[in-house]
N, C-alpha and C positions, 0 to 999 in steps of 0.2 A: 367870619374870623373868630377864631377861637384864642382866650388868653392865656398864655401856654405857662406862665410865675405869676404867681403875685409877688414878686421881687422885682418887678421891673413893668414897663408898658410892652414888652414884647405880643405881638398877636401875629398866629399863622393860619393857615389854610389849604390843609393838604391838596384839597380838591382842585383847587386852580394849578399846582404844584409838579410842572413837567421833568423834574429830575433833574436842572440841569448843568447842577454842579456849582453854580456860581455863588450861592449864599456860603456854603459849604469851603468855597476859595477864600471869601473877601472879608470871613469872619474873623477877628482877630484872635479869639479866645474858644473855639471851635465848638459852640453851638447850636450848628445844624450839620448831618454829614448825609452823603448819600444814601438813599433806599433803597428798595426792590423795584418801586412806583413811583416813589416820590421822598423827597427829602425829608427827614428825620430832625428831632430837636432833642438833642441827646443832653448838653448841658444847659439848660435854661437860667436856671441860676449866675450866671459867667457871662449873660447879656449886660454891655455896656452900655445898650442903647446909644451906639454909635450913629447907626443908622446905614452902616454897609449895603448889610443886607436886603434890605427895602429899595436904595439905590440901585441894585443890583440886580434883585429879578422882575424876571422880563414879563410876569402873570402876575404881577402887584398881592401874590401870594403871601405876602411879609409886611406885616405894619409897626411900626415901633415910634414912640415919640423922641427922636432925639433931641440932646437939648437939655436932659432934665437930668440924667445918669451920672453914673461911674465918667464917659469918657467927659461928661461938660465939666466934674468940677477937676481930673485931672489936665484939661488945656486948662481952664480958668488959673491953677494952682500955676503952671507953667509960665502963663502970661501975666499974672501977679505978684507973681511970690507968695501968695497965700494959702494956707492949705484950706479945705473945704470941711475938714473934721473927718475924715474917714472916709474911702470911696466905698460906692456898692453898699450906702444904706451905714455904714460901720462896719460892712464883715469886706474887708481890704481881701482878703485870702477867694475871696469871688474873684479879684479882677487878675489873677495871675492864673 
């Protein structure tokens, strides 16, 4: 696994990586798309560290800590009321 930002814990792995669309579906912020051979990480920066995508394929091609990101402190913020200071580090304009 190779760590594709240092803006996030996102890690992929082409090699295990059969194309098959599905990180590329479940992504909310569309950074992985399909390839020629295998899926692509076009926006890395824009990783929420939801953890879709990890969930989702079927060659454990995808590693990401979720949990810790963009999407934890916006539930947290939802489920509180509290804002978390900024999602995505401070730079908010990543999570759209």
């Amino acid at each position: 696994m190779s760590v594709v930002s240092s803006a996030n814990t996102l890690k992929y792995n082409a090699e295990l990586c059969v194309n098959c669309g599905l990180c590329s579906a479940v992504c909310p912020h569309g950074v992985f798309a399909r390839g020629d051979e295998a899926a692509e990480v076009v926006r890395p920066e824009a990783c929420m560290e939801c953890g879709a995508c990890q969930r989702n394929c079927p060659t454990g091609a995808i590693a990401v800590e979720s949990g810790v990101g963009c999407a934890y402190a916006l539930m947290w913020g939802a489920l509180t009321g509290k804002s978390e200071g900024g999602c995505c580090g401070g730079d908010d304009a990543a999570c759209g």
